[in-house]
N, C-alpha and C positions, 0 to 999 in steps of 0.2 A: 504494500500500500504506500506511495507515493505521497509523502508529506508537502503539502502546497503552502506559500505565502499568501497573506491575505492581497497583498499586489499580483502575484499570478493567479489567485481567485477573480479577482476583478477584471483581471486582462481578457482571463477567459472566458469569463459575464459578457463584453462589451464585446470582444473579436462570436461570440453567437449571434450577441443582438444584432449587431454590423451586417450578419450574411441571413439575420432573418430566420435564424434558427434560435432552440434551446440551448442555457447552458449546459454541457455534459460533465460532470463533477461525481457521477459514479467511482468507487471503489476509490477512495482517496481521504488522506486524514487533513481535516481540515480544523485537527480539535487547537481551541485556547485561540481562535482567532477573533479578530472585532468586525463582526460583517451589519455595522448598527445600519438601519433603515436600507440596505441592501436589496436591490432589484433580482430576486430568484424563483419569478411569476415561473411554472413549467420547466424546472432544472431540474436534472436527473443527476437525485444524488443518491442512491439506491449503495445501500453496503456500506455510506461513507462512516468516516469518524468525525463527529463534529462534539465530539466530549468536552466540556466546560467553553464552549463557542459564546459569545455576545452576537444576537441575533435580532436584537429590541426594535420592534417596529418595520422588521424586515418583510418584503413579500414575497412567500411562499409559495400564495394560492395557487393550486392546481401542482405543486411540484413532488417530485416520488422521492419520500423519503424513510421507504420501506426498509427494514433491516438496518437502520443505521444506529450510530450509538450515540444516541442525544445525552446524554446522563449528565450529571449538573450545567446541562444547555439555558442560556438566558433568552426565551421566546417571548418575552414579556410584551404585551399590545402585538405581537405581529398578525399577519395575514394570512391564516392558513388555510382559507376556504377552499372545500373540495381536494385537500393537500392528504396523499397517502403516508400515513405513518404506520402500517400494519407490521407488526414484528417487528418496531422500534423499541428500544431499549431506553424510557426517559426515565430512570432512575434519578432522584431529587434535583428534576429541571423545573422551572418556572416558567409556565404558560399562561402567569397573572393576564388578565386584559386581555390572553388573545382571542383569534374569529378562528373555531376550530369548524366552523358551519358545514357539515354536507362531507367534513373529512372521516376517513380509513382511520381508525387506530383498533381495529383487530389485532387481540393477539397481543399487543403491547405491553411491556412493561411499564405501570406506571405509580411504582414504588416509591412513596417519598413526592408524588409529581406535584406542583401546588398549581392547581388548575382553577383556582378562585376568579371570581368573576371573567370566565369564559364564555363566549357564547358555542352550549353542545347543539345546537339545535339540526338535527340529522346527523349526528357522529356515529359511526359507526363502533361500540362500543363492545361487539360480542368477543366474548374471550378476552377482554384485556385484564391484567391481574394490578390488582393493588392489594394496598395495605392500609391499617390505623392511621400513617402518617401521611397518603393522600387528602389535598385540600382540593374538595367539590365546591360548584357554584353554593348558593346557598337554598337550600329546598330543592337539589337534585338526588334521583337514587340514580346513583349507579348499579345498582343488582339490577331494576329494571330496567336498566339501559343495555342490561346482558355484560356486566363486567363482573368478575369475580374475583371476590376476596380471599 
């Protein structure tokens, strides 16, 4: 796995936008980088490492971030609408604030996650596992949302 700077991140963001494509960022560690308010609408970071990443305000929406390892990730306020995190590993990341609306987190690890004032509203929630220390919106189940403790 290919350790990227937060400059060759961006390089690579802007040389996709440039030719009209997505960024490709699969299978690459991109953890302990500051990607604040970051344009990452449809990037395929599928596999990546983005472990203790700053991500605050960044957009996501629509991007595969399937099997990655978000774990103390700071997604705080970002945009994750319709964004796949199924088989991520957010072990005590912070999703305060963000738009999780119409996203994949099947299957997720979301141990520790603090998910406080998010909007779940179509999340796909079956199979993801938490714990005591997950922070939900306020007046959400997640067992009826199909997540398991």
């Amino acid at each position: 796995m290919e350790k990227l700077s937060e400059e060759q991140i961006l390089q690579t963001i802007k040389a996709a936008r440039a030719k009209g494509e997505t960024p490709d960022l699969r299978q690459h560690d991109l953890s302990g980088v500051g990607l604040f308010k970051a344009d990452l609408n449809g990037a395929d970071l599928r596999e990546s490492n983005l472990g203790s990443a700053v991500l605050m305000l960044a957009n996501l929406e629509g991007a595969n971030l399937s099997h990655c390892n978000l774990s103390q990730v700071d997604l705080g306020r970002a945009n994750l609408r319709g964004a796949d995190l199924s088989g991520a590993d957010l072990f005590a990341a912070s999703l305060s604030g963000a738009d999780l609306k119409g996203a994949n987190l099947h299957g997720a690890n979301l141990n520790g996650t603090n998910l406080s004032q998010t909007d779940l509203g179509e999340t796909n929630l079956q199979g993801a596992k938490y714990t005591s220390y997950t922070k939900w919106p306020l007046d959400f189940d997640p067992a009826k949302a199909g997540a398991i403790r």
